[in-house]
C-alpha positions in Angstrom: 9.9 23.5 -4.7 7.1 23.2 -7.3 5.7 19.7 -7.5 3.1 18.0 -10.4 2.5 14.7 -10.3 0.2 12.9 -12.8 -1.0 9.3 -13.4 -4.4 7.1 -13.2 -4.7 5.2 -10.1 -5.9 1.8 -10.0 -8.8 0.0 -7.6 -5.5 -1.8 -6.1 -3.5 1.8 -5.6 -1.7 0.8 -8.6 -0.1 4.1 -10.1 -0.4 3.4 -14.6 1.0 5.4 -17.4 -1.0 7.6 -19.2 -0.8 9.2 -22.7 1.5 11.9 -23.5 3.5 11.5 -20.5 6.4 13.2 -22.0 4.8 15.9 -23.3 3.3 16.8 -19.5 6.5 16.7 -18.5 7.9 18.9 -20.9 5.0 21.3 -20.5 5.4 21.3 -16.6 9.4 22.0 -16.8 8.4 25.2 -18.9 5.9 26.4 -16.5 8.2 26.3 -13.9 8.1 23.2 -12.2 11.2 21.1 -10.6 9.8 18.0 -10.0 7.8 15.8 -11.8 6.0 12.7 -9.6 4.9 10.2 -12.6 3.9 6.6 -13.6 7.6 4.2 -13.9 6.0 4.0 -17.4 5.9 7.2 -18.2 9.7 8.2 -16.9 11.5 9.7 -20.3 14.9 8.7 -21.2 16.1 11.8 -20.8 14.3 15.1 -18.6 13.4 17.8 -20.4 14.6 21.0 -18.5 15.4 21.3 -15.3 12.5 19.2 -13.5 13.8 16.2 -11.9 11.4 13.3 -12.9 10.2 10.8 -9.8 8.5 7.5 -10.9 6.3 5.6 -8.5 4.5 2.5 -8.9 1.9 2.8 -6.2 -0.4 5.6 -4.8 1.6 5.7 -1.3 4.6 6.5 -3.1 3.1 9.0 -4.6 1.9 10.7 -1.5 4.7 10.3 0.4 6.6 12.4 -1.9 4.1 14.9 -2.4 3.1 15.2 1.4 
């Protein structure tokens, strides 16, 4: 299982969107990648790929699926 996961984290352990979400997502899937841990505001409509696209709204979501 190869995992990204990208995001900025707030001072609260908010997780926000960043720019060009789908594009990293799209990049990731052709690198290899399966899934994809990202911002709930940067979740595409639809995957590109195969990667299988997780969206998490705080930082302990985040780990808990990396970890």
């Amino acid at each position: 299982d190869r995992s990204i996961g990208f995001g900025e984290i707030g001072l609260a352990g908010e997780v926000r969107a960043v720019r060009y979400g789908e594009e990293r997502i799209a990049a990731a899937a052709q690198q290899g990648f399966t899934r994809a841990i990202v911002p709930a505001g940067n979740v595409p409509k639809r995957a590109p790929g195969d990667i299988e696209v997780v969206p998490v709204r705080r930082l302990r979501e985040a780990l808990e699926l990396a970890f």
